[in-house]
LUMFI-589258 format. One record per residue: chain; x, y, z of N, C-alpha, C in turn. Coordinates in steps of 0.02 Angstrom, whole numbers. Atoms other than C-alpha are relative to their C-alpha. Example, Ala and Ser with C-alpha at 12.3 -4.5 7.8 and 13.67 -1.06 7.14 Angstrom:
! LUMFI-589258
+-------+--------+--------+--------+--------+--------+--------+--------+--------+--------+
| chain |    nc1 |    nc2 |    nc3 |   cac1 |   cac2 |   cac3 |    cc1 |    cc2 |    cc3 |
+-------+--------+--------+--------+--------+--------+--------+--------+--------+--------+
|     A |     45 |    -59 |      0 |    615 |   -225 |    390 |     45 |     60 |      0 |
|     A |    -42 |    -59 |     -3 |    684 |    -53 |    357 |    -39 |     55 |     37 |
+-------+--------+--------+--------+--------+--------+--------+--------+--------+--------+
***
This chain:
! LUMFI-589258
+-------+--------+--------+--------+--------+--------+--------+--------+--------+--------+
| chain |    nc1 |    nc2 |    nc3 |   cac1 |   cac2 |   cac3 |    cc1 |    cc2 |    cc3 |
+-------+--------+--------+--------+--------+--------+--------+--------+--------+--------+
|     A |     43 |    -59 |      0 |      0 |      0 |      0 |     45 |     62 |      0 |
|     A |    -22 |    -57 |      5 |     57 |    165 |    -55 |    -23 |     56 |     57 |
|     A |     28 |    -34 |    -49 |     64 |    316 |     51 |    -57 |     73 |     -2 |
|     A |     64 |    -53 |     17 |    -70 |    426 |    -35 |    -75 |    -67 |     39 |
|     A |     57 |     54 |     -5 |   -191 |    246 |      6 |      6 |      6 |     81 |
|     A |    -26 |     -2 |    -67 |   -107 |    255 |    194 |    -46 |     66 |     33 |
|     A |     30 |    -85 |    -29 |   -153 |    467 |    195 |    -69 |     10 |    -13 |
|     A |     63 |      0 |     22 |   -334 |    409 |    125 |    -38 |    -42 |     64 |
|     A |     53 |     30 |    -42 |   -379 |    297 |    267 |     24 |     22 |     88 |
|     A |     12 |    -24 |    -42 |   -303 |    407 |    393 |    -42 |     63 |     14 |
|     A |     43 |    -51 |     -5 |   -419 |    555 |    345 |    -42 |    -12 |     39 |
|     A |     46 |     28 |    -46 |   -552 |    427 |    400 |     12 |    -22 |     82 |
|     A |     -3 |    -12 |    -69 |   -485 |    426 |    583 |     70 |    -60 |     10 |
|     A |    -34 |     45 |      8 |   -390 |    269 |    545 |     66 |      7 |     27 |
|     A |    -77 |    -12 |    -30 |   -235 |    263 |    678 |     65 |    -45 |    -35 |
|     A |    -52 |     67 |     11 |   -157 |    109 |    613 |     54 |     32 |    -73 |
|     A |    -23 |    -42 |     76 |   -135 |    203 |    436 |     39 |     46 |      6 |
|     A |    -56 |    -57 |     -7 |    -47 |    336 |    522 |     63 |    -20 |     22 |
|     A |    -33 |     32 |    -25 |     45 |    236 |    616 |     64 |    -41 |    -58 |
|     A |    -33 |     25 |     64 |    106 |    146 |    459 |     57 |     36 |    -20 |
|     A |    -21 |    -69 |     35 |    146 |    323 |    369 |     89 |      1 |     59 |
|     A |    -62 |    -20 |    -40 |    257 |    361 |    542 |     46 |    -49 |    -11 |
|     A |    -57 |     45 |    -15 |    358 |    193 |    537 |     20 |    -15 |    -87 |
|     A |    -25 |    -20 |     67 |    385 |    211 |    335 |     67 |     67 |     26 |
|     A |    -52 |    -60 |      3 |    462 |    374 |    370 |     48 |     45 |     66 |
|     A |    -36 |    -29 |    -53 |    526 |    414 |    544 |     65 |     20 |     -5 |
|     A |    -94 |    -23 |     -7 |    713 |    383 |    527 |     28 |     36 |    -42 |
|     A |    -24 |    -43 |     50 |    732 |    475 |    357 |     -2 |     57 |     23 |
|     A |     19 |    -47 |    -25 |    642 |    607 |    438 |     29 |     22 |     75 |
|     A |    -17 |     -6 |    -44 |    709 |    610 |    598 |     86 |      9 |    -18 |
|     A |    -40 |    -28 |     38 |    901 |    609 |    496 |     10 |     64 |    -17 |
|     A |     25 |    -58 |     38 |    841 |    755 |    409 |      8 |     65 |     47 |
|     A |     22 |    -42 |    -43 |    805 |    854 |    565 |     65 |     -7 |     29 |
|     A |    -72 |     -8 |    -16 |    980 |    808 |    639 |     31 |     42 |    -44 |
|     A |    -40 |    -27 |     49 |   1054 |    875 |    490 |     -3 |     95 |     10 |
|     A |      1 |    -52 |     -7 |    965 |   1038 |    525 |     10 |     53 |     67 |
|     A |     -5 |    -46 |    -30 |    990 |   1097 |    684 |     57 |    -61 |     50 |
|     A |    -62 |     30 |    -47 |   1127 |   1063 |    822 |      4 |    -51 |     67 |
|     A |     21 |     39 |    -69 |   1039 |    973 |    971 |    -48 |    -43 |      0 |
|     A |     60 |     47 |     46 |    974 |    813 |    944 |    -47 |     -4 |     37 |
|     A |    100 |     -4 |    -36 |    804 |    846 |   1060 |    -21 |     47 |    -31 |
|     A |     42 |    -60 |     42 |    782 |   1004 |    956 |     -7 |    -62 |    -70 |
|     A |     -3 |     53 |     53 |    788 |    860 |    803 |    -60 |    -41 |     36 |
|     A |     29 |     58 |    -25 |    692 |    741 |    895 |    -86 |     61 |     -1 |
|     A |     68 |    -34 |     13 |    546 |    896 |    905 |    -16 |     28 |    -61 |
|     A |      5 |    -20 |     77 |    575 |    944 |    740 |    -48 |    -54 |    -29 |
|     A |     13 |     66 |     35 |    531 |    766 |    674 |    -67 |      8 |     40 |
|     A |     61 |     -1 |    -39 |    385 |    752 |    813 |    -36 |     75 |    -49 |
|     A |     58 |    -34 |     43 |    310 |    902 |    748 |    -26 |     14 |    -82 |
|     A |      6 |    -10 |     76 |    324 |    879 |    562 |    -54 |    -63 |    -11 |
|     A |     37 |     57 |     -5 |    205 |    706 |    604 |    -51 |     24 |     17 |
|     A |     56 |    -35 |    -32 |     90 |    807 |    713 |    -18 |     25 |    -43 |
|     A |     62 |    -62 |     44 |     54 |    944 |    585 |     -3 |    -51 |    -92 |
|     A |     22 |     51 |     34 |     47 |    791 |    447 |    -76 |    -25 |     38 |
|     A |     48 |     55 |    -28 |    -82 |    712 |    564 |    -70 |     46 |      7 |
|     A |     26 |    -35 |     20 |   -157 |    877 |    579 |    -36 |     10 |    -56 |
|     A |      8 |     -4 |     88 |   -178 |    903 |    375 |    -15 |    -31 |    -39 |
|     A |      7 |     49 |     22 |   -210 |    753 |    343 |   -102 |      1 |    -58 |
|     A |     76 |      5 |     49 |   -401 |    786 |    282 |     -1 |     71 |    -59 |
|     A |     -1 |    -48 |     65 |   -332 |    923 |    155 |     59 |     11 |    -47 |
|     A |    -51 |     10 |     44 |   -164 |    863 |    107 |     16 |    -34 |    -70 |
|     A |     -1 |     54 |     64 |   -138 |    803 |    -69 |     64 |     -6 |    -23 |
|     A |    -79 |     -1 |     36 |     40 |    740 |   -102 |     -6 |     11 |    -71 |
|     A |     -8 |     -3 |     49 |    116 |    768 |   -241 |     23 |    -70 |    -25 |
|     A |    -17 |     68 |     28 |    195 |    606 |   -277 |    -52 |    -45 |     26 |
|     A |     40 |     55 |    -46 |    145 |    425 |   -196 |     27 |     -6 |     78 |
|     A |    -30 |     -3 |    -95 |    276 |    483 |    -31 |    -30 |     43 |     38 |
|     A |      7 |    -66 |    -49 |    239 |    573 |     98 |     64 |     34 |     21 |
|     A |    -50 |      2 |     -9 |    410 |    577 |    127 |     20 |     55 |     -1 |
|     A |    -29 |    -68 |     26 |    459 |    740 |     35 |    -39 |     45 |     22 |
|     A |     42 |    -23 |    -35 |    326 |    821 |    113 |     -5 |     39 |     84 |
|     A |    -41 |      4 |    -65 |    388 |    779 |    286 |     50 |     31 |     -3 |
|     A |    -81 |    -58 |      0 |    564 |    846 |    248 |    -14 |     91 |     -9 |
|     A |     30 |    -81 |     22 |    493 |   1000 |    168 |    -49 |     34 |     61 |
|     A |     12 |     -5 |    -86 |    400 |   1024 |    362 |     62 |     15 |     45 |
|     A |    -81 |     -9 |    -41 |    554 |    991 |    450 |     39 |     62 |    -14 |
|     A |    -47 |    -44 |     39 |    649 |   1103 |    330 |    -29 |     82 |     22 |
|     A |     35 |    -46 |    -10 |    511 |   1243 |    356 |     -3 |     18 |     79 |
|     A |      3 |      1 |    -70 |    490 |   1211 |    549 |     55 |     50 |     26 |
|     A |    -53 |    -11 |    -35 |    662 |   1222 |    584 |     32 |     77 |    -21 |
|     A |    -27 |    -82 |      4 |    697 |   1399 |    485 |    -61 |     37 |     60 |
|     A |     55 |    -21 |    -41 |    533 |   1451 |    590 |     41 |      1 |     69 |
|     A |    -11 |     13 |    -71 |    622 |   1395 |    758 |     71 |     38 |    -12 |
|     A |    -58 |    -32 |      6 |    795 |   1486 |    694 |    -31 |     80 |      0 |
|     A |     33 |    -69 |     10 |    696 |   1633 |    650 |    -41 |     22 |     75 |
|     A |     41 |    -24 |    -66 |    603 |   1648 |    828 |     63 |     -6 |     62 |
|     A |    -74 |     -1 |    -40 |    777 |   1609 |    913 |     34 |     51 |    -14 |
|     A |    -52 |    -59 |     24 |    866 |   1758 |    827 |    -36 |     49 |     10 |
|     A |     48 |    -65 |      6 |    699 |   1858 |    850 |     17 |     23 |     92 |
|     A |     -5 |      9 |    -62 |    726 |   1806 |   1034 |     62 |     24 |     34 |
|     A |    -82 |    -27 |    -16 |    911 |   1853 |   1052 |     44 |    -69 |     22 |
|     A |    -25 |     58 |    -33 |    949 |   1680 |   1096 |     69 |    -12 |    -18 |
|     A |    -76 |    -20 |      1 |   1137 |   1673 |   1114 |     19 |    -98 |    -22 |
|     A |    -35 |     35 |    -31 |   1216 |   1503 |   1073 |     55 |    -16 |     26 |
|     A |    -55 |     27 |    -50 |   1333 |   1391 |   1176 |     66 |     -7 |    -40 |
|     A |    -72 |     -7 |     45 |   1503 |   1443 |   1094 |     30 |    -96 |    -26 |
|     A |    -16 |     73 |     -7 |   1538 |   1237 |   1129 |    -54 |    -12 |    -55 |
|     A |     16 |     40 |     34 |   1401 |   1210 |   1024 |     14 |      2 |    -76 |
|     A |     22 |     -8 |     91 |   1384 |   1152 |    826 |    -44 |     51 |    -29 |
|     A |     47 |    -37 |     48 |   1299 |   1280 |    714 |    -40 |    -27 |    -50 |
|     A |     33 |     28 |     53 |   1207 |   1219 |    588 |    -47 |     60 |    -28 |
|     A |     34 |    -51 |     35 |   1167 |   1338 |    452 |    -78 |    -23 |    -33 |
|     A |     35 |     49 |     16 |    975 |   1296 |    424 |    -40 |     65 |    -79 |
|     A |      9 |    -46 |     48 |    954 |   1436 |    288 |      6 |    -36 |    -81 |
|     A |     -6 |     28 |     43 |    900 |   1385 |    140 |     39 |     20 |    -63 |
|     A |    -58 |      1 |     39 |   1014 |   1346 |    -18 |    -53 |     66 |    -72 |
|     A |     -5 |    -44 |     44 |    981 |   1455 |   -188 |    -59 |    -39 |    -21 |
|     A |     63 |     23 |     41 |    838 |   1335 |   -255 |    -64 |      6 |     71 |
|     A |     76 |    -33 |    -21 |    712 |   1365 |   -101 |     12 |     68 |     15 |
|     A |     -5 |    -71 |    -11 |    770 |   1545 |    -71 |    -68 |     25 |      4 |
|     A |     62 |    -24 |     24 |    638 |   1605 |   -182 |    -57 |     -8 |     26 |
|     A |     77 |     16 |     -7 |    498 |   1505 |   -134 |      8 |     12 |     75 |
|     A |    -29 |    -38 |    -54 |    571 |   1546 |     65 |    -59 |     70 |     -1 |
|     A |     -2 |    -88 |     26 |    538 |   1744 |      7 |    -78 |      2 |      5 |
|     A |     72 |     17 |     16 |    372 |   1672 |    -47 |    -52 |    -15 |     58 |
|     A |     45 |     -5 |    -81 |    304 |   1625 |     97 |      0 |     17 |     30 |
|     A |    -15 |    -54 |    -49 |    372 |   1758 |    200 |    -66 |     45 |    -15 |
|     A |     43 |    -67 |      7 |    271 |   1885 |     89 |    -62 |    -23 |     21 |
|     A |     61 |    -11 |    -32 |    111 |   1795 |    100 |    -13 |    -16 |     72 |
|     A |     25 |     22 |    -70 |    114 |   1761 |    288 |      2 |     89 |      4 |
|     A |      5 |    -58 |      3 |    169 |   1945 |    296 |    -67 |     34 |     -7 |
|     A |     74 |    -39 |     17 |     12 |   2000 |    192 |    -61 |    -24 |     51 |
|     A |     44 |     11 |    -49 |    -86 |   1882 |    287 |    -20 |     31 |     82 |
|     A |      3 |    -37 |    -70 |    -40 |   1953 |    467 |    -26 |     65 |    -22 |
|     A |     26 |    -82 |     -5 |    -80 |   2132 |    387 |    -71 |     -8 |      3 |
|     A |     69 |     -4 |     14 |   -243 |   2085 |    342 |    -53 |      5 |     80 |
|     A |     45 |     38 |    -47 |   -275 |   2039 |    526 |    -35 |     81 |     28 |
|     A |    -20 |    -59 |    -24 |   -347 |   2171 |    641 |     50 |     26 |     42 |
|     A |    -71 |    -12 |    -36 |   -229 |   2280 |    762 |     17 |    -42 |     53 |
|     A |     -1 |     51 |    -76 |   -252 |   2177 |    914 |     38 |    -60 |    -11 |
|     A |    -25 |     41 |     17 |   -235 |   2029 |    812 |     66 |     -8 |    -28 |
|     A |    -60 |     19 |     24 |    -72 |   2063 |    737 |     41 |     39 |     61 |
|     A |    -26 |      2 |    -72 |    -19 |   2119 |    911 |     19 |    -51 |     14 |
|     A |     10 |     65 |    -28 |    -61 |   1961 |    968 |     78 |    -31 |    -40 |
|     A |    -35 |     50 |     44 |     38 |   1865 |    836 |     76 |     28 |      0 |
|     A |    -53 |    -52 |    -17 |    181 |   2004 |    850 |     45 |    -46 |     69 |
|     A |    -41 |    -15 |    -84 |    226 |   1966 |   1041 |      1 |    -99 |      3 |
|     A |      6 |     64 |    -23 |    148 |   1761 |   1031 |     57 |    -18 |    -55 |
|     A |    -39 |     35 |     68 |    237 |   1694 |    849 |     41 |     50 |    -20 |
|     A |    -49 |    -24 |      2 |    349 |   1822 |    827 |     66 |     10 |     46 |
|     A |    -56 |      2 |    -68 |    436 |   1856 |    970 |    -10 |    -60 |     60 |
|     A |     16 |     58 |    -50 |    390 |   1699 |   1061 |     -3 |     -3 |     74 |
|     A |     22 |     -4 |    -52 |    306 |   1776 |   1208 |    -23 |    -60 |     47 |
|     A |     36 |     39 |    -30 |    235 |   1675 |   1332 |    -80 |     53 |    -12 |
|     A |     78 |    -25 |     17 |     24 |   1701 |   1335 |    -12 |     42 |     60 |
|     A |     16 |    -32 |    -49 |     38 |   1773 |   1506 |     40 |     65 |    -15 |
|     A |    -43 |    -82 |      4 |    178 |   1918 |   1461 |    -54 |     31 |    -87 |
|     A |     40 |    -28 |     74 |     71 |   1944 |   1295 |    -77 |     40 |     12 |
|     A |     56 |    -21 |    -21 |    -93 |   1961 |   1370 |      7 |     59 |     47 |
|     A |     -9 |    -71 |    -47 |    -22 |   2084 |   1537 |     -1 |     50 |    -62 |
|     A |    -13 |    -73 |     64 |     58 |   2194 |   1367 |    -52 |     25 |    -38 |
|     A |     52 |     -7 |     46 |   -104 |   2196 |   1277 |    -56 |     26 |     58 |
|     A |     71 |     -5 |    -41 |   -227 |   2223 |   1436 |    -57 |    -59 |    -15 |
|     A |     54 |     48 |    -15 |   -317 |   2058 |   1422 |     11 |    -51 |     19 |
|     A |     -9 |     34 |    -17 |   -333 |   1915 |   1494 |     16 |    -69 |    -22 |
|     A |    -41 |     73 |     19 |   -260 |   1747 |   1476 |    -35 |    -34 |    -31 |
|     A |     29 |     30 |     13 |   -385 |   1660 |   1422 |    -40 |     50 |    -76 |
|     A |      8 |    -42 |     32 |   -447 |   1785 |   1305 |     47 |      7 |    -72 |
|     A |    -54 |     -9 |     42 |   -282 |   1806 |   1221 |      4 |    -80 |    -48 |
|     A |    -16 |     51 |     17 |   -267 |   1621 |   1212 |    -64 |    -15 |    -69 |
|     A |     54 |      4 |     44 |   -447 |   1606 |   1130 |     19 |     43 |    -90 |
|     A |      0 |    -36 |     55 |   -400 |   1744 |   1005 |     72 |    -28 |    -43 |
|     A |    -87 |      9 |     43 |   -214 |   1678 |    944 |    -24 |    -73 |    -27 |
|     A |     25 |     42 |     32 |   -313 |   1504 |    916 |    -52 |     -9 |    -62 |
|     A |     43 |    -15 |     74 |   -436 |   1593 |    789 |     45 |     42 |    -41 |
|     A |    -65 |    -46 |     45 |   -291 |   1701 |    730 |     44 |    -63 |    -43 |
|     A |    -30 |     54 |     40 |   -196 |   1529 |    689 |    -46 |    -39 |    -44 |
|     A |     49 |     32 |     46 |   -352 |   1447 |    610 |      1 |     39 |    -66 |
|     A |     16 |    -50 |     52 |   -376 |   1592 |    505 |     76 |     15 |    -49 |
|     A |    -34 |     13 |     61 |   -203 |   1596 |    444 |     16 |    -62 |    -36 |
|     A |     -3 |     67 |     11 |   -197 |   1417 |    424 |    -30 |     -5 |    -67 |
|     A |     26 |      8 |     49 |   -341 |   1428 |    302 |     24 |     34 |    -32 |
|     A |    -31 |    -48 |     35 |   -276 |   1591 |    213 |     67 |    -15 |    -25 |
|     A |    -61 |      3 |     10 |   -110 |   1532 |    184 |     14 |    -71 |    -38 |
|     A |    -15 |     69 |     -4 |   -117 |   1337 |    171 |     62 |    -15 |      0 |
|     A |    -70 |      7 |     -6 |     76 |   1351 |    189 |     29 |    -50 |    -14 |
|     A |    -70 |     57 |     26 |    151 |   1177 |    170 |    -39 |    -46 |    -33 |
|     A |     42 |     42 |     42 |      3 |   1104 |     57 |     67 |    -10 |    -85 |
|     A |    -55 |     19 |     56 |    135 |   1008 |    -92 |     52 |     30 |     27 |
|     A |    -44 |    -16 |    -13 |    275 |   1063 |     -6 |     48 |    -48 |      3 |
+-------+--------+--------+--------+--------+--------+--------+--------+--------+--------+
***
């Protein structure tokens, strides 16, 4: 069984099918994620969340091939500039001892990189002010929900409610790693 037949009967709830999908592709994918960043538990969440937001997507993903495979990497690959990009937004210093790992992409995704910058960009403008507050202090600067909410005047729960329709909404607006 191919893994478009695998991603067809996990739409229908089907764990076993996912389950499948994960033990097809873990170690390539989990490789992959070593490759990109320096600490293999940041690798080990890389890989974990490139399965999650597969498992997520699963009722609107349409590979392009019959793998899921490339799909997965192209997650990882995306994740992990995402988690470099909120670490540098953050000031996060590393451990002189540690490896670097440049996770910047090469000259053939640049472009398409650029590409998805602008439309998340356009997308956050579109939001209102609050909302791209929100997204400002939560996914940009990788606030916690309690220092985001004091800075904004609302409450925790509030904030939290609104950054979960703020992510739905770009989720749909964007579909970001659909054929990726």
């Amino acid at each position: 069984m191919d893994d478009r037949e695998l991603l067809a009967r996990a739409r229908t709830g089907e764990e076993r099918a996912f389950e499948e999908l994960f033990d097809r592709h873990a170690r390539p994918v989990l490789a992959f994620a070593r490759s990109k960043v320096a600490v293999a538990a940041d690798a080990d969440d890389l890989a974990q969340a490139a399965f999650v937001l597969l498992w997520e997507r699963r009722r609107d993903l349409e590979l392009v091939g019959e793998s899921a495979l490339p799909w997965l990497l192209g997650a990882v690959r995306l994740l992990a500039l995402a988690n470099a990009r909120a670490a540098a937004r953050r000031g996060v210093a590393l451990d002189a001892t540690q490896d670097v790992v440049d996770v910047r992409p090469g000259p053939d995704r640049a472009a398409e990189v650029a590409e998805l910058e602008a439309r998340v960009a356009a997308a956050v403008a579109g939001l209102d002010a609050t909302d791209r507050e929100i997204y400002r202090l939560c996914v940009d600067e990788g606030r916690s929900y309690a220092e985001a909410a004091t800075a904004l005047g609302l409450t925790n729960a509030t904030l939290r409610g609104r950054l979960a329709r703020v992510r739905v909404r770009l989720r749909a607006e964007l579909d970001i790693l659909k054929g990726v």
